[in-house]
VOPAGU-2260 file (C-alpha; in pm, 1 decimal, decimal comma):
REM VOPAGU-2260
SITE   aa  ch    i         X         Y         Z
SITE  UNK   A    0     192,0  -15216,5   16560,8
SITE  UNK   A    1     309,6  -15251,8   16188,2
SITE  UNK   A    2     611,9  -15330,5   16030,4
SITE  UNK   A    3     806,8  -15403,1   15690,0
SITE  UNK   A    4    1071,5  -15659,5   15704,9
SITE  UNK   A    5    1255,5  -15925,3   15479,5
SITE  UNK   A    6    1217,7  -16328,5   15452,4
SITE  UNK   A    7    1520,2  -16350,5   15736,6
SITE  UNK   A    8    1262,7  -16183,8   15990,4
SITE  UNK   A    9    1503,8  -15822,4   16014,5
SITE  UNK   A   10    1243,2  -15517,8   16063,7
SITE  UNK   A   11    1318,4  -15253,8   15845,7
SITE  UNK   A   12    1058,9  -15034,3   15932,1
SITE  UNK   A   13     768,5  -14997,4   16235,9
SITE  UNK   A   14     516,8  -14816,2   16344,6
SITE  UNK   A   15     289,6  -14792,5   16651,0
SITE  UNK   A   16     -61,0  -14616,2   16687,0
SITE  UNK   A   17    -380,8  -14664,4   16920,5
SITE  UNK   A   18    -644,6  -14923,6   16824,7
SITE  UNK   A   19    -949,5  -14773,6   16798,1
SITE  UNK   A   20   -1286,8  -14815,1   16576,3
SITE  UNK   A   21   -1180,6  -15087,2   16304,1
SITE  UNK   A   22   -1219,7  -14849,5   16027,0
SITE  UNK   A   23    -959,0  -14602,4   16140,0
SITE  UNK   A   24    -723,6  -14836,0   16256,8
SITE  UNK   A   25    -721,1  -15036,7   15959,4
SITE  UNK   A   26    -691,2  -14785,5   15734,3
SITE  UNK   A   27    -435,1  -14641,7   15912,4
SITE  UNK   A   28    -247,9  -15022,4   15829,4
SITE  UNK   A   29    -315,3  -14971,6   15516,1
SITE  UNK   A   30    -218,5  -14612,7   15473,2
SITE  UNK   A   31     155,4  -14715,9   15601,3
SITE  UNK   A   32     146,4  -15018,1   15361,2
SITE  UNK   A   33      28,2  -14813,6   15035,9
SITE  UNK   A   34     288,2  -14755,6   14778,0
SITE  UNK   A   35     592,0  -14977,7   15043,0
SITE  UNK   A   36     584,1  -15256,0   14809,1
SITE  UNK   A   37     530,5  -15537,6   14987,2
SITE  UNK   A   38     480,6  -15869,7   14831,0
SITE  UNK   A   39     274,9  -16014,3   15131,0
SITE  UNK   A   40     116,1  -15906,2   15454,2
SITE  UNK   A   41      38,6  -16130,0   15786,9
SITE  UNK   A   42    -208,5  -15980,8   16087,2
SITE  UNK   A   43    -171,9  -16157,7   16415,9
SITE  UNK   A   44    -508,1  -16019,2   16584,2
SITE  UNK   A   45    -666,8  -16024,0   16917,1
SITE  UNK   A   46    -905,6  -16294,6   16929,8
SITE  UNK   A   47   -1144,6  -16499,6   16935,3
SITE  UNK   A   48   -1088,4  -16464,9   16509,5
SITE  UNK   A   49   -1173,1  -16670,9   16270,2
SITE  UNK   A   50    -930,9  -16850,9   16110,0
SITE  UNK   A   51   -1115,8  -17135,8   15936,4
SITE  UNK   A   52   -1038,8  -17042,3   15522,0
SITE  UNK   A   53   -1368,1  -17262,7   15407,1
SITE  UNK   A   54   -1576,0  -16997,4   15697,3
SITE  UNK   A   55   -1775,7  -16733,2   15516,5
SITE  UNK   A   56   -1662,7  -16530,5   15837,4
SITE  UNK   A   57   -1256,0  -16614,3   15757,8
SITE  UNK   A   58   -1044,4  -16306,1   15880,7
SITE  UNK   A   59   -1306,2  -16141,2   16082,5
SITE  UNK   A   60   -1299,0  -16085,0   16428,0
SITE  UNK   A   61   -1600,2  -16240,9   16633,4
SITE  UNK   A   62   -1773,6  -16188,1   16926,3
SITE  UNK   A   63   -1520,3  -15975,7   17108,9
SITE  UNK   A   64   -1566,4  -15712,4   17427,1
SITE  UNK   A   65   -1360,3  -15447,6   17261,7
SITE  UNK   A   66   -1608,2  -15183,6   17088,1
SITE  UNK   A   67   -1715,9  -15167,1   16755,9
SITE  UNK   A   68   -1501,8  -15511,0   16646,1
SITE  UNK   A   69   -1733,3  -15795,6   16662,1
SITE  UNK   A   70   -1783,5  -15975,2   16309,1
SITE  UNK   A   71   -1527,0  -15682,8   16177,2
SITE  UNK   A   72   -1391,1  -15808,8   15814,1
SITE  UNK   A   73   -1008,2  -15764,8   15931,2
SITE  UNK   A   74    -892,1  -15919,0   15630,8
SITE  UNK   A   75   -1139,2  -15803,7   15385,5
SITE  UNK   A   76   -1080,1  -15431,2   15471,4
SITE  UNK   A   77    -733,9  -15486,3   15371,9
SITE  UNK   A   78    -806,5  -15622,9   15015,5
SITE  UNK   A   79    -986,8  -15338,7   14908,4
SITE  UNK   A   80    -746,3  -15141,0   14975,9
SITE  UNK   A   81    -383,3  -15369,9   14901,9
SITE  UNK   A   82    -393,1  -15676,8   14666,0
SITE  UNK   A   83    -131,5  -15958,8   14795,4
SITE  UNK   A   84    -133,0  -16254,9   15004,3
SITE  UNK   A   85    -234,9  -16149,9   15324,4
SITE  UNK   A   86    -153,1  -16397,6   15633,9
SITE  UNK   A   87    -438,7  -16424,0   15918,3
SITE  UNK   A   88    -440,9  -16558,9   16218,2
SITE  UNK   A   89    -455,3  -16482,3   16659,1
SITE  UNK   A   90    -177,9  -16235,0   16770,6
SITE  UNK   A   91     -14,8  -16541,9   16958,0
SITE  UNK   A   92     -11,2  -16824,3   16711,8
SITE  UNK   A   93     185,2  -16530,1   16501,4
SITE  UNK   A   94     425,6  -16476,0   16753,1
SITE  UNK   A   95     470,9  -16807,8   16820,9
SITE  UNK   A   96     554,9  -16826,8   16476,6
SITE  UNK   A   97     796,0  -16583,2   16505,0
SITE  UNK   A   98     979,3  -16737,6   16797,6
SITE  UNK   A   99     962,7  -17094,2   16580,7
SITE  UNK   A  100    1121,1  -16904,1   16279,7
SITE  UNK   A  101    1352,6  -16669,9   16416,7
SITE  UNK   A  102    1336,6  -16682,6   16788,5
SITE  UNK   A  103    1381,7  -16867,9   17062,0
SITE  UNK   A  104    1254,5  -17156,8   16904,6
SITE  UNK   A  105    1427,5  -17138,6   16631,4
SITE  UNK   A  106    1558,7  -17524,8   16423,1
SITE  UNK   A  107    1275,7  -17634,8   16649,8
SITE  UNK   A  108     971,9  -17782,8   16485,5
SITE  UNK   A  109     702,3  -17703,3   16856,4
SITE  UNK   A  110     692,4  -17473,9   17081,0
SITE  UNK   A  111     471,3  -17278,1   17239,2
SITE  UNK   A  112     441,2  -16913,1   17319,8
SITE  UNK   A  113     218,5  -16766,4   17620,7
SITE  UNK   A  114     175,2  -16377,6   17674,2
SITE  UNK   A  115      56,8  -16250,8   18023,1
SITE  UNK   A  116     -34,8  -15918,5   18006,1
SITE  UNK   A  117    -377,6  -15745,7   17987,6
SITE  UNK   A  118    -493,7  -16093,8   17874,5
SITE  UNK   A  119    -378,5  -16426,2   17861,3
SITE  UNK   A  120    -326,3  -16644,4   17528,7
SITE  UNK   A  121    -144,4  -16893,3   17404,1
SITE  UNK   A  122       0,9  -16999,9   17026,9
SITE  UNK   A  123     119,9  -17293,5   16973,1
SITE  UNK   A  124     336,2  -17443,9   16668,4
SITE  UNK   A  125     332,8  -17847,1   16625,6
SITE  UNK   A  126     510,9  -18049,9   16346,1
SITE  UNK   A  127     618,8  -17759,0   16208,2
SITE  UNK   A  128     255,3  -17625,3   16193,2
SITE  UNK   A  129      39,7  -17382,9   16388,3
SITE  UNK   A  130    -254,0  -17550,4   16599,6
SITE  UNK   A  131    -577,9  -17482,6   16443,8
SITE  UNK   A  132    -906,8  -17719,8   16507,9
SITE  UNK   A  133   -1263,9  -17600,8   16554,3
SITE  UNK   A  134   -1182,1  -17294,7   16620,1
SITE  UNK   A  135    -821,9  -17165,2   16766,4
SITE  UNK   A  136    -634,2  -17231,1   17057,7
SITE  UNK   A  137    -763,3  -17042,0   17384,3
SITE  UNK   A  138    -548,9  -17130,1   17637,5
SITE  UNK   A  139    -576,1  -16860,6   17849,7
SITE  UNK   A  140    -906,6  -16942,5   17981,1
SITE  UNK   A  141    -839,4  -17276,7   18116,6
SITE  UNK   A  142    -957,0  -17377,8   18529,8
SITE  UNK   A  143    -653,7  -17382,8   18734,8
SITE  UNK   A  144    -666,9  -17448,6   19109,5
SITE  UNK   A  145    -677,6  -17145,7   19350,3
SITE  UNK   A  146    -439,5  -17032,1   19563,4
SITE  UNK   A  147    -476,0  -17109,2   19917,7
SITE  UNK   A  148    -458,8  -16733,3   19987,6
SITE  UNK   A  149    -612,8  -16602,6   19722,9
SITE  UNK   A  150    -967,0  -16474,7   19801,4
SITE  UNK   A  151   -1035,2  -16234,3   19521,6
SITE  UNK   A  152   -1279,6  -16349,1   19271,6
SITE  UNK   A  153   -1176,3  -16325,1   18924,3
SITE  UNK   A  154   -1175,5  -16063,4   18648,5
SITE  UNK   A  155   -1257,2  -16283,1   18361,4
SITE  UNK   A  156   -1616,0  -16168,9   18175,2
SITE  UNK   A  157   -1702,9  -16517,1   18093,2
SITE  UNK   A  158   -1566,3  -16719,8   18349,7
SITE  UNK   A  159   -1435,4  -16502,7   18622,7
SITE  UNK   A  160   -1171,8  -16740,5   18798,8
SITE  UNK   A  161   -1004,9  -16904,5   18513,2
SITE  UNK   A  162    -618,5  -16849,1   18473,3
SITE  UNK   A  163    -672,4  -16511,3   18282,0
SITE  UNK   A  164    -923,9  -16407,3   18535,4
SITE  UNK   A  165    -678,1  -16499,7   18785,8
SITE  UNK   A  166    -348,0  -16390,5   18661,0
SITE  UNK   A  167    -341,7  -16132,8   18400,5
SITE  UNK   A  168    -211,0  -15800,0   18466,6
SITE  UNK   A  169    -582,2  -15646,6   18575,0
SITE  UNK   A  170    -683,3  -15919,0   18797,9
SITE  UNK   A  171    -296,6  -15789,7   18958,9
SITE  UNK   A  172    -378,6  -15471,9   19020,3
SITE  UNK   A  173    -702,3  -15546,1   19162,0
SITE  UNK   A  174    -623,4  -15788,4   19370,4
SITE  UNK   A  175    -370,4  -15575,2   19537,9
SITE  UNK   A  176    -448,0  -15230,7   19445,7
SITE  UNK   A  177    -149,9  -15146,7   19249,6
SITE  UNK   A  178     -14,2  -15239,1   18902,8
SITE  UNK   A  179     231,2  -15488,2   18866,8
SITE  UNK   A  180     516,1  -15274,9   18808,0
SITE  UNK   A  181     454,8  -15073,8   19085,5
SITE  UNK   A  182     512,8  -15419,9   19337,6
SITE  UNK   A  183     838,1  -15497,7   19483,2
SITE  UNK   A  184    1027,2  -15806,2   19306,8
SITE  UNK   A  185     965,6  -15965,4   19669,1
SITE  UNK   A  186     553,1  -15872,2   19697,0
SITE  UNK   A  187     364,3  -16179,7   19764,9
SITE  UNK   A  188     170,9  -16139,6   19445,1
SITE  UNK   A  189     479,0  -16299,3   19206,1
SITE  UNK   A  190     516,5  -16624,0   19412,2
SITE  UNK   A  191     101,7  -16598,5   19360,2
SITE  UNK   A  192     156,9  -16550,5   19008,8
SITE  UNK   A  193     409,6  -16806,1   18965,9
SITE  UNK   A  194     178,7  -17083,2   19120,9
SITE  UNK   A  195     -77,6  -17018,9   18854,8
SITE  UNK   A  196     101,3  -16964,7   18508,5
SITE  UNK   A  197     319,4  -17318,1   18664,5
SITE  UNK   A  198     -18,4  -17501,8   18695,9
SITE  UNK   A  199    -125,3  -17334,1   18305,4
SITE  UNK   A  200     228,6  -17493,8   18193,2
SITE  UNK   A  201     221,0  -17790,6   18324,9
SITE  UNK   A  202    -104,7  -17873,4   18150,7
SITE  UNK   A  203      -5,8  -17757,1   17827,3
SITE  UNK   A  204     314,5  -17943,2   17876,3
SITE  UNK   A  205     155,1  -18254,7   17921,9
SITE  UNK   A  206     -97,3  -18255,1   17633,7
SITE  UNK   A  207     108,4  -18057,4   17389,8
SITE  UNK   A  208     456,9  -18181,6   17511,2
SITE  UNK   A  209     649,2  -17824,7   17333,7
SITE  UNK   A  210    1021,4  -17871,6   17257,7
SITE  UNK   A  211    1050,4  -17507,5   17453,7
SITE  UNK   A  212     811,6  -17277,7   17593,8
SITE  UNK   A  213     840,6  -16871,8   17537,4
SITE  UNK   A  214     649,6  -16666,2   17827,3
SITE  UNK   A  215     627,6  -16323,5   17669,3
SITE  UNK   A  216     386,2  -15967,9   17797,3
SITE  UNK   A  217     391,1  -15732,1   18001,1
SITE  UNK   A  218     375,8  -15928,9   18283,8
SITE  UNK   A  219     689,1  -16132,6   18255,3
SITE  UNK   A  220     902,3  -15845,9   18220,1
SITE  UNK   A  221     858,4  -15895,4   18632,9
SITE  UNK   A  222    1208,8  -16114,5   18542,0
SITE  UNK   A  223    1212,8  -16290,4   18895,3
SITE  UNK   A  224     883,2  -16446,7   18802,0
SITE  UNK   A  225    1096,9  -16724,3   18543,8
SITE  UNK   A  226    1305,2  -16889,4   18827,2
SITE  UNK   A  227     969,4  -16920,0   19060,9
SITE  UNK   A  228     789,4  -17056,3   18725,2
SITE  UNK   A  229    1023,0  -17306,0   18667,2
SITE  UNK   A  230    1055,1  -17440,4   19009,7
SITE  UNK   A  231     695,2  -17439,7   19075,5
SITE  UNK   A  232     622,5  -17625,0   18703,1
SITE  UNK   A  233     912,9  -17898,3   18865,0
SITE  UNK   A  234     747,0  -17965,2   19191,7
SITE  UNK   A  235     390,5  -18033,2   18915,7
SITE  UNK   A  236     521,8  -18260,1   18724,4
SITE  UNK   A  237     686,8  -18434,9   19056,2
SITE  UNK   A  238     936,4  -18620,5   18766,2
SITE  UNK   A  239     673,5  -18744,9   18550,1
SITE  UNK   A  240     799,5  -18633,8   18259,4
SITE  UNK   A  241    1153,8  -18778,8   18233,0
SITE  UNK   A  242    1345,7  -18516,3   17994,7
SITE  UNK   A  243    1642,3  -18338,4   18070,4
SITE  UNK   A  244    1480,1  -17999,6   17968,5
SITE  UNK   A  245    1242,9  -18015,5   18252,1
SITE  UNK   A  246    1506,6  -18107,6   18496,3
SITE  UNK   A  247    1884,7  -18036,6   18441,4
SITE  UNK   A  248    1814,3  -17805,5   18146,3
SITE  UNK   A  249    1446,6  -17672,7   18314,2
SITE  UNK   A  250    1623,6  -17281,9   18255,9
SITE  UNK   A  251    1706,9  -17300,3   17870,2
SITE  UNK   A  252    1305,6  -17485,4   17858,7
SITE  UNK   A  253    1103,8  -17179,3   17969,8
SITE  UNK   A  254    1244,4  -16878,8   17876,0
SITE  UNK   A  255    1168,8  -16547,1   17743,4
SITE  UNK   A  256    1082,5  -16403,1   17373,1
SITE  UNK   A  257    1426,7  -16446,2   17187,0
SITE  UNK   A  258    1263,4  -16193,2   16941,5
SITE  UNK   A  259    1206,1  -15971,8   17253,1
SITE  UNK   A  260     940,3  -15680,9   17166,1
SITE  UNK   A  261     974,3  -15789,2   16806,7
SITE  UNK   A  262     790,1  -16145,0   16879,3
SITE  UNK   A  263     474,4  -15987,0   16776,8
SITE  UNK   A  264     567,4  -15814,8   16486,0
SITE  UNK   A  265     808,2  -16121,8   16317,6
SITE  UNK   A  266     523,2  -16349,4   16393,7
SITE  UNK   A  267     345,0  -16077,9   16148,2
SITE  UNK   A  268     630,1  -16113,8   15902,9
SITE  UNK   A  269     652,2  -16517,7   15936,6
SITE  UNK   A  270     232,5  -16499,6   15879,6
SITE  UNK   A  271     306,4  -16298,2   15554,8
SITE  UNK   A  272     613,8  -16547,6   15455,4
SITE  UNK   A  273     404,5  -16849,1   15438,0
SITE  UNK   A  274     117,3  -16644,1   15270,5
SITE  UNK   A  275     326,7  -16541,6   15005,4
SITE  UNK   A  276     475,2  -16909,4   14964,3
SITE  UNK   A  277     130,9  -17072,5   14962,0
């Protein structure tokens, strides 16, 4: 997905096309950037990435499961090709962002943004600042407890049962032999669902304590999953936490992309913003 957009976070312009090997895709990107005029450009990329700017890997993909990727130099394939500030970092930090910028976050200085949807990840913004440290943020791959009926195994690679194993859209359809879209709003699997993305937010809710928390993919376009999310993260935290957001005001705390399908791309456009101002 590509766009071209302005310093308020408006998309002017957008583009979709398959990801494939990393030398057609990207120069593809760079074939709808050439002669546009742009004064800066972010990527938010699947991960893991390498966002470290001291790395002699910075803005490469690393070890990664989609073909042809690993070690790719995302950011130095661009260069050749387009000389300004370019803006690097995971697809969810970016839209997280976004959200922070222009979003549902917006006048806030942390949140955090969680997509559910082939994967699982997780960006977060604190102090004003995206979370970086030795390497990115990978919340997605964090233990949760299982559910007491839950006896399928896990679709996670690395770690089969973890919460992306256990809650993304594939471990979904196998589990139950359908695609999420295709279940009724009442099927068993969202009050499943709900019981592990609640246990995901209440950790992160504890150790990163977000001023609002934006559950975007594919996934949580299942709408009746937010109410059973939020009641489930309530019983967790048992009134632990005492803030009116997770009680009184618990529906305007977890919410949905404000930037709806745009999250990804504005995160792209905040990315390019700071870029451009450092």
């Amino acid at each position: 997905m590509c766009g071209i957009g302005n310093e308020e976070g408006e998309i002017v312009e957008r583009i979709s096309f398959p990801t494939t090997t990393p030398m057609e895709t990207l120069d593809r990107v760079v074939e709808f950037f050439k002669d546009k005029g742009v004064q800066a450009i972010g990527f938010g990329s699947f991960g893991p990435v390498d966002v470290n700017k001291q790395s002699d890997t910075y803005g490469s993909v690393m070890k990664t499961p989609k073909p042809n990727w690993s070690n790719y130099q995302v950011v130095g394939h661009i260069k050749c090709s387009l000389n300004v500030p370019i803006g690097f970092d995971t697809d969810v930090n970016a839209a997280a962002l976004g959200e922070a910028a222009w979003g549902a976050a917006r006048g806030l200085d942390s949140c955090l943004y969680i997509t559910v949807g082939t994967g699982i990840g997780a960006g977060a913004v604190a102090e004003g600042k995206l979370i970086h440290g030795l390497v990115h943020p990978e919340m997605g791959h964090i233990l949760v407890r299982r559910h007491p009926d839950d006896h399928y195994s896990g679709h996670c690679p690395f770690h089969r049962d973890c919460l992306e194993g256990l809650a993304a859209g594939p471990a979904i359809e196998a589990r139950w032999s359908r695609q999420g879209n295709e279940l009724d709003e009442n099927h068993p699997a969202w009050e499943m669902e709900s019981y592990y993305i609640a246990q995901a937010l209440m950790n992160y809710i504890l150790i990163l304590s977000p001023k609002k928390v934006v559950l975007g993919g594919g996934v949580m376009g299942q709408k009746q999953l937010f109410p059973l999310i939020r009641e489930q993260v309530s019983q967790l935290l048992h009134g632990y936490v005492q803030h009116s957001a997770l009680s009184s005001d618990i529906d305007d705390y977890i919410v949905p992309p404000g930037l709806g399908s745009n999250a990804g791309l504005c995160g792209g456009l905040a990315l390019a913003k700071q870029a451009f101002e450092e």
